[in-house]
C-alpha positions in Angstrom: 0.4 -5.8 17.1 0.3 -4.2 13.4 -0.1 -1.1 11.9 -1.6 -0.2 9.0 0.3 1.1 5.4 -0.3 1.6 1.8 1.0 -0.2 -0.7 1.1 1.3 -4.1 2.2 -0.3 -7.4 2.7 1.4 -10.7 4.5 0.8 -13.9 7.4 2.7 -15.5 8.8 3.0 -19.6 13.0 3.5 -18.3 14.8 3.8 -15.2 15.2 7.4 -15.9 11.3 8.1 -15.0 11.5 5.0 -12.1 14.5 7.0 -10.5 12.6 10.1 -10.8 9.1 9.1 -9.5 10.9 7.5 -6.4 13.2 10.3 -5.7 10.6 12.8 -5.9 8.1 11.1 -3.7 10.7 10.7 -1.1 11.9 14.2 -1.0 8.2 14.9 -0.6 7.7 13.1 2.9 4.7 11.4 0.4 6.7 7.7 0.3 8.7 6.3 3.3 10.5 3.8 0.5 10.0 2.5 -2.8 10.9 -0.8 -3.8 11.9 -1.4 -7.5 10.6 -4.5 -8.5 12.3 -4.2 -11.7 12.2 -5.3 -15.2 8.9 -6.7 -16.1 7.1 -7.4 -19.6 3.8 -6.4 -19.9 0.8 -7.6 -22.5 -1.8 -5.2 -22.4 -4.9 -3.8 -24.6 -4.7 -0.2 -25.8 -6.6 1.5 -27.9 -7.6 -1.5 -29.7 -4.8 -3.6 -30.0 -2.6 -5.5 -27.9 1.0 -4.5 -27.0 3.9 -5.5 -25.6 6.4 -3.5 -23.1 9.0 -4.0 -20.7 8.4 -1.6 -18.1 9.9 -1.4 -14.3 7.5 -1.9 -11.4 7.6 0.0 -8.8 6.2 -0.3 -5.0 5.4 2.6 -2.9 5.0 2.3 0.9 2.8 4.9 2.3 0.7 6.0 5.3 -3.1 5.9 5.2 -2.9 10.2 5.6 -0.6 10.5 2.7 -2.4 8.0 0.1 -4.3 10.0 -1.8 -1.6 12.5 -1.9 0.8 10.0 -3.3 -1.8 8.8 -5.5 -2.3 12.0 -7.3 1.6 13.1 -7.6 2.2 9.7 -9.1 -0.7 10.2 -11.8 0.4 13.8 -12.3 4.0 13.2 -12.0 3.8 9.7 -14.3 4.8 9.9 -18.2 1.8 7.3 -19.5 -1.4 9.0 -20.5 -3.1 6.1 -18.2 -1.1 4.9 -15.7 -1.5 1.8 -13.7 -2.4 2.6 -10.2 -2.7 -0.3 -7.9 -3.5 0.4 -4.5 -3.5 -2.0 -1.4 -3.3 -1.7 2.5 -1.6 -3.7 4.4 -1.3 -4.8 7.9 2.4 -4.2 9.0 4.7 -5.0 12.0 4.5 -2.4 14.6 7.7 -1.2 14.3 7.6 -0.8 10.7 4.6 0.8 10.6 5.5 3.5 13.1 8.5 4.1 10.5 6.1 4.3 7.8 4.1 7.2 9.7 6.6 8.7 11.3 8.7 9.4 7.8 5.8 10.0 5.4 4.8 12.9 8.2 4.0 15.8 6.9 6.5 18.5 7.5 5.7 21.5 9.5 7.0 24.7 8.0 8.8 26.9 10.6 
């Protein structure tokens, strides 16, 4: 049997804002882990020319109830104007994909 999750992927300038976009996500219940994928170049158009960057990639592993969430910390929370937002699910094991759930729950305030 699997479950369902989210995978997200964006791009990072440093390790400074990778660290902080993970670390903040976590502590928010709105990631159960992020993977960094690390150092990658990038060739991209913008704003009429191309460019060059080595960025880190970074994979967030979400539940289906805390997507959207996750998606709009990461573009309010992310330090390019446009960032890339890539967004996936897939089928996990069951067992991972309780874990998922179960840690990107939403807290209850008491």
């Amino acid at each position: 049997m699997s479950l369902p999750v989210v995978l997200m992927l964006t791009t990072v300038p440093d390790a400074s804002s990778a660290e902080k976009l993970a670390q903040d996500a976590l502590e928010l219940r709105l990631a159960a882990c992020v993977t960094e994928l690390g150092k990658v170049r990038s060739r991209y158009r913008w704003k009429g020319a191309v460019e060059t960057a080595e960025e880190i990639q970074l994979l967030f592993k979400t539940s289906a109830a805390r997507s959207l969430e996750l998606e709009r910390f990461i573009a309010a929370n992310h330090p390019y104007e446009t960032p890339e937002l890539l967004t996936w699910q897939a089928d996990a094991s069951n067992a991972y994909g309780q874990w998922v759930g179960a840690e990107t729950h939403r807290p209850t305030h008491v």
